[in-house]
Structure formats: C-alpha cells, structure tokens
Backbone as CSV, one residue per row, in Angstrom:
resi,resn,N_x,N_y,N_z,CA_x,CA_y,CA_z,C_x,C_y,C_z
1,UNK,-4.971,3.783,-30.245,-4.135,3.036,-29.315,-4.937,1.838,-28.808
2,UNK,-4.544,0.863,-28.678,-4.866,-0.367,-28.838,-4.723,-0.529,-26.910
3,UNK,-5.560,-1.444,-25.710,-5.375,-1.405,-24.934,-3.663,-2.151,-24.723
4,UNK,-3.536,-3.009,-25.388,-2.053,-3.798,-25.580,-1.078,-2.690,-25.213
5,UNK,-1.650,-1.624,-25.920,-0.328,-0.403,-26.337,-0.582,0.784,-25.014
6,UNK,-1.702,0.606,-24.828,-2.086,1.239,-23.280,-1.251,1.303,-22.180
7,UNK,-1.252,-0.398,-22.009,-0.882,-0.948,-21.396,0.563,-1.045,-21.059
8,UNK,1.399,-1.489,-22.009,2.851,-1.216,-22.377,3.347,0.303,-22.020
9,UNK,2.420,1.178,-22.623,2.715,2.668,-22.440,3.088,3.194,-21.019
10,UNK,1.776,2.214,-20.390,2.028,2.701,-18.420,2.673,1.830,-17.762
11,UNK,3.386,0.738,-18.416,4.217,0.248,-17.373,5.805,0.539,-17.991
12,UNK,5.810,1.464,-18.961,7.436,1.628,-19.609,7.642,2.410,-18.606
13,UNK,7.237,3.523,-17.616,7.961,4.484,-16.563,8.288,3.700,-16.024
14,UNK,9.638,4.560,-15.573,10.762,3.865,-14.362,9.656,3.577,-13.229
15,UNK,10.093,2.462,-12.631,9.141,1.590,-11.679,7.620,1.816,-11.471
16,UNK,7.105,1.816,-12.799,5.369,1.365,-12.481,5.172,0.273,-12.748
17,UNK,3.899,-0.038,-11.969,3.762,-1.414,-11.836,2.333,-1.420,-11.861
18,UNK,1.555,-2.608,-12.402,0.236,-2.714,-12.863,-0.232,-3.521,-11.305
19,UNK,-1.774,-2.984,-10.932,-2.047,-3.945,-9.784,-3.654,-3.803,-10.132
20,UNK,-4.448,-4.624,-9.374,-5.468,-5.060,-9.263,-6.588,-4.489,-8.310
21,UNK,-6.234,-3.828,-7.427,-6.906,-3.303,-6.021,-8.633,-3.293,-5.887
22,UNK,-9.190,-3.146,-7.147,-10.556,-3.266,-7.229,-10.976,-4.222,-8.578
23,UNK,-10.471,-5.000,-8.497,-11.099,-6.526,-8.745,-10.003,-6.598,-10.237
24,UNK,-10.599,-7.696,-10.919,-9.763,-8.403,-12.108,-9.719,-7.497,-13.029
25,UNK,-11.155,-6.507,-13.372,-11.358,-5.954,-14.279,-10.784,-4.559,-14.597
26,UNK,-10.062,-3.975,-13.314,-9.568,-3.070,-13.217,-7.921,-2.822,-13.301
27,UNK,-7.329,-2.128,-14.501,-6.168,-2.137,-14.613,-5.759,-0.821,-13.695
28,UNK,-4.772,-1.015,-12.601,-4.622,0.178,-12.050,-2.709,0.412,-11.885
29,UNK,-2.205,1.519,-12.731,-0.637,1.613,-12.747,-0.665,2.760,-11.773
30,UNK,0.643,2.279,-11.154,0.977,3.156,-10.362,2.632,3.487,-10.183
31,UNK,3.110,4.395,-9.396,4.619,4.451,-9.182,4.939,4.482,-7.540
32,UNK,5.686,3.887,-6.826,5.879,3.973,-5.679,4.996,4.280,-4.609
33,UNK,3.750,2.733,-5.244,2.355,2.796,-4.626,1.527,3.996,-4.565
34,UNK,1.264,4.930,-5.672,0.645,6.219,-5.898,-0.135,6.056,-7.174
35,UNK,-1.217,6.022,-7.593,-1.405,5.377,-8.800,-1.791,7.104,-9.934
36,UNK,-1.236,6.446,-11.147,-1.465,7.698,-12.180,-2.088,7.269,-13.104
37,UNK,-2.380,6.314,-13.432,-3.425,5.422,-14.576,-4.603,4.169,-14.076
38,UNK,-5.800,4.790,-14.403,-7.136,3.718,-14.192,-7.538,3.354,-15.086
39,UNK,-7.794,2.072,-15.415,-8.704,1.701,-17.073,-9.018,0.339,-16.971
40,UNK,-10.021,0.164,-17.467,-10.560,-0.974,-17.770,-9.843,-1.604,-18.937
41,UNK,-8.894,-2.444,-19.242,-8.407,-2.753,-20.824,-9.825,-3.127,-21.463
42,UNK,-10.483,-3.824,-21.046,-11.550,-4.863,-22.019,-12.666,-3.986,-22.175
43,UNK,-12.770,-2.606,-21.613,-13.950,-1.648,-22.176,-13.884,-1.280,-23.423
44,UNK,-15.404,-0.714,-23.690,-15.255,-1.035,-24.988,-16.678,0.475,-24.759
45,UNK,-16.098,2.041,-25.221,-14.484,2.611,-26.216,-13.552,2.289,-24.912
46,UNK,-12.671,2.076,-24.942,-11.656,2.302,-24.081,-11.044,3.781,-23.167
47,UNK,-11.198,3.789,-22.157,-10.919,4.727,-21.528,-9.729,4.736,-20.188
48,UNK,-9.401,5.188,-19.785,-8.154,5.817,-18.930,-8.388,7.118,-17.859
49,UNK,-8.536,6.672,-16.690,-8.322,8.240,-15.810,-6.870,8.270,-15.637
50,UNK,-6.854,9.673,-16.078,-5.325,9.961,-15.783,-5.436,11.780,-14.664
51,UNK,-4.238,11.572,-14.010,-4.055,12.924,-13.187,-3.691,14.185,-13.820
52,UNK,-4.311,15.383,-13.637,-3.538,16.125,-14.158,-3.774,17.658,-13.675
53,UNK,-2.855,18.464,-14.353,-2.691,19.742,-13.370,-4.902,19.866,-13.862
54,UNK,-5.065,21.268,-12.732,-6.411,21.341,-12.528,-6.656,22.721,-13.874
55,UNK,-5.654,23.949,-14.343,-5.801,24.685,-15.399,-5.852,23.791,-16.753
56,UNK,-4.877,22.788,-16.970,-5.047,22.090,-17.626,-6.171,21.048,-17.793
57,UNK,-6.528,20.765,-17.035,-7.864,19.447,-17.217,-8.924,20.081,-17.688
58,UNK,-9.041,21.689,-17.321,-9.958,22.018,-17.806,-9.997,22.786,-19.224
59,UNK,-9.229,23.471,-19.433,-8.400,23.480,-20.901,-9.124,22.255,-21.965
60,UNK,-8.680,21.111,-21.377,-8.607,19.625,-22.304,-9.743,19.853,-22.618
61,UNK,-10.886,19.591,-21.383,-12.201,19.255,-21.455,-12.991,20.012,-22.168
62,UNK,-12.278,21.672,-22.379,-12.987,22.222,-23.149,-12.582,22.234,-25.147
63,UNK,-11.622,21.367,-24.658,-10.871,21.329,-26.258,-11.406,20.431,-26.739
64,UNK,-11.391,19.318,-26.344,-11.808,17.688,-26.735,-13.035,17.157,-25.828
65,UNK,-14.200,18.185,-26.239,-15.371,17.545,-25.446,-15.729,16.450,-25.708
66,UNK,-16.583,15.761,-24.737,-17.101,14.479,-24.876,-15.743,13.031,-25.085
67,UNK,-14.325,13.761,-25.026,-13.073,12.849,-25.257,-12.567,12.735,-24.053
68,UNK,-12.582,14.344,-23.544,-11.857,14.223,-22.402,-12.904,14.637,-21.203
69,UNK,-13.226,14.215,-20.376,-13.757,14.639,-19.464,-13.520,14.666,-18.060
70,UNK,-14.426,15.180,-16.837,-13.942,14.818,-15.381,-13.726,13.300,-15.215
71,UNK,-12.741,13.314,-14.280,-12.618,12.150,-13.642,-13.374,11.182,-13.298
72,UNK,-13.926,9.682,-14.058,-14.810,8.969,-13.390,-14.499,8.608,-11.506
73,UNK,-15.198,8.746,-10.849,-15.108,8.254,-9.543,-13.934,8.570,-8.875
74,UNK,-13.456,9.864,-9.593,-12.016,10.731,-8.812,-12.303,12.043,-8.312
75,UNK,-11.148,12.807,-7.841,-11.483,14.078,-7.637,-11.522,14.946,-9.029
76,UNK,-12.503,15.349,-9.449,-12.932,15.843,-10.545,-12.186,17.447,-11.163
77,UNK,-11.135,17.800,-10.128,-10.182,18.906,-10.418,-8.920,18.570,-10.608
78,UNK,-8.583,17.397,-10.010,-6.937,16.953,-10.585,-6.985,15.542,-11.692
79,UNK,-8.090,14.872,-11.971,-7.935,14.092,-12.221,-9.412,14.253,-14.495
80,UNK,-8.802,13.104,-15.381,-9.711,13.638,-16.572,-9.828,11.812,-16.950
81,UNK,-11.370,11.498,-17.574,-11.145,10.157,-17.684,-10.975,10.811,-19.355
82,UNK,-10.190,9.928,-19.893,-9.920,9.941,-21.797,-10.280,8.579,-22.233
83,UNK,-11.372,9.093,-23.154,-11.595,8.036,-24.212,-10.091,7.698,-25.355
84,UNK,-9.688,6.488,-25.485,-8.497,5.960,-26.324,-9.346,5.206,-27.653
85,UNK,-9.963,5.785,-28.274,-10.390,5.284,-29.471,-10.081,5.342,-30.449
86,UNK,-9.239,6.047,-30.797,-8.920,6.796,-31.951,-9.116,7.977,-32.652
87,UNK,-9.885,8.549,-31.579,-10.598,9.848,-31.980,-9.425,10.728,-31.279
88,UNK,-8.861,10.199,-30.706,-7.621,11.327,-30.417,-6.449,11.380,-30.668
89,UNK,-5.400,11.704,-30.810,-4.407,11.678,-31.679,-3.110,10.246,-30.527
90,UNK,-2.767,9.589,-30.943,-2.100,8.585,-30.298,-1.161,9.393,-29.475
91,UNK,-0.360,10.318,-30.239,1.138,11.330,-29.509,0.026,11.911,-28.181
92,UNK,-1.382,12.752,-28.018,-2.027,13.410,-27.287,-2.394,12.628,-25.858
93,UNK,-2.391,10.795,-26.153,-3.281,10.079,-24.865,-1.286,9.658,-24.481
94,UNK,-0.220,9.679,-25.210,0.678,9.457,-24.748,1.279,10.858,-23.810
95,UNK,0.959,11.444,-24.349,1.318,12.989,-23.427,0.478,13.107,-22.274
96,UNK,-0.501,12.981,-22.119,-1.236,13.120,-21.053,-0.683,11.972,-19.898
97,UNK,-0.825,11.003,-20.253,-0.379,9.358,-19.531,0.856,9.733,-19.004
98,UNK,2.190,10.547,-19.798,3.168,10.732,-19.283,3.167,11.785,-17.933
99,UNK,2.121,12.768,-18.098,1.878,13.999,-17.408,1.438,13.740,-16.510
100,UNK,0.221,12.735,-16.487,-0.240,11.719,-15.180,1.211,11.166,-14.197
101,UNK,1.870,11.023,-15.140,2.999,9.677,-14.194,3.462,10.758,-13.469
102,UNK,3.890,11.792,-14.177,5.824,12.754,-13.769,4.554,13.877,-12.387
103,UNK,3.340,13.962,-12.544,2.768,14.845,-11.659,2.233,13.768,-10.971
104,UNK,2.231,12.687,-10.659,2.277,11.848,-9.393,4.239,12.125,-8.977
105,UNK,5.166,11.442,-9.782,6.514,11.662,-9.249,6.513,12.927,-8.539
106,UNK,6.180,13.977,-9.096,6.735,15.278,-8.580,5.857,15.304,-7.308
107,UNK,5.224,14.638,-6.821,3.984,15.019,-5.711,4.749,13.283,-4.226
108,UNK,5.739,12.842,-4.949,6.666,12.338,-3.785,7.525,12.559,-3.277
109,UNK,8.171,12.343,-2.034,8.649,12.528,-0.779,10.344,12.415,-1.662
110,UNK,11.036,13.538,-1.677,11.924,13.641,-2.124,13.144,12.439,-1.881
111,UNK,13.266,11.534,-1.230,13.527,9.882,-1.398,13.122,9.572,-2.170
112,UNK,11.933,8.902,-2.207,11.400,8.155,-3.333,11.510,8.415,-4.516
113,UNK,11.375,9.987,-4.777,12.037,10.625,-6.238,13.535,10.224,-6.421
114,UNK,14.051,10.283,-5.992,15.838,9.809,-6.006,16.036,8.226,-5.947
115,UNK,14.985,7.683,-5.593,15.233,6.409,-5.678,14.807,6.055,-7.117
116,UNK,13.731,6.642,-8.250,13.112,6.542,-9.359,14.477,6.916,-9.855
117,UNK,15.586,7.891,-9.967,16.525,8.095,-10.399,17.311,7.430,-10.803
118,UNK,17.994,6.210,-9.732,19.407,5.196,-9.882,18.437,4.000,-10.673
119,UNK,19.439,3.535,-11.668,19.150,2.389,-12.318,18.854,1.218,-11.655
C-alpha cells in the first residue's frame, strides 16, 4: 500500500478528516475530532498507529512480529503502530484501519454516532 492509498483509505469513512495537530509531517485522521489513524506519509517503511481492541493487539503482535507492534507514543494496550510495506497483506492494513475507525465510532456519544449515519 502505497502512502497515496493510505491516505485515500482513511479519509473514505463517513466524515474523517485529515489534520495536522503536530506539525506538517504528521498525517493525523480522525472522525468527529477523535483520531483513529497516525502516520507519517513520507516515512520511509511506512507506518500507521491505528486503535484497537487490547485481546486483539496483542494477538497481532504476536502473529506479525516486528510488523505489528505497540503503539508508538500511545497507550500501548489499545493502540498497534503497523508497518505498510508490503510485507503485509494490503486486505490485513485495510482491516485493521477500518477497525481503528468503527472502534473510535463505537466509543462516541450516541449523537454523534447518528449524526455519522444521515447522508
């Protein structure tokens, strides 16, 4: 996955939006100001913190060592940084990215979920 395709990937959810909060270099998506994707596009392997349940993160980490790991500079039980190099299967960093988004949604104020709803 190409950062281009990264990129595209986290802003196709219903209302995410890409912002800046810690400088130029930092791509940070989020949904109804909650963010579920961190990455540098211009790193180089390319990587992504994404959120995710805490049985699962650790699951990953033990499946895809050295791919998937704790969270850079997050809470290291809900959160896994993923290398996007190609060493992992494209469908696998799209599943996770999605799992990041819908477990930030599910973790808002039942408004804001209903507002992600109407077109």
């Amino acid at each position: 996955m190409t950062p281009e395709e990264l990129r595209a990937l986290c802003l196709s959810f219903n209302a995410a939006v890409e912002d800046f909060p810690f400088g130029p270099e930092f791509s940070v998506f989020k949904v109804q100001g909650k963010l579920f994707a961190l990455t540098n596009l211009d790193a180089r392997p390319l990587k992504v913190n994404l959120k995710c349940d805490p049985e699962d993160a650790l699951r990953l980490r033990a499946e895809y060592e050295g791919l998937i790991v704790p969270g850079w500079h997050m809470n290291k039980r809900h959160w896994n940084t993923v290398v996007v190099d190609g060493a992992l299967p494209d469908a696998l960093v799209r599943e996770l990215v999605e799992d990041s988004y819908d477990l930030v949604v599910a973790g808002l104020p039942r408004a804001d979920r209903l507002r992600l709803d109407r077109p």
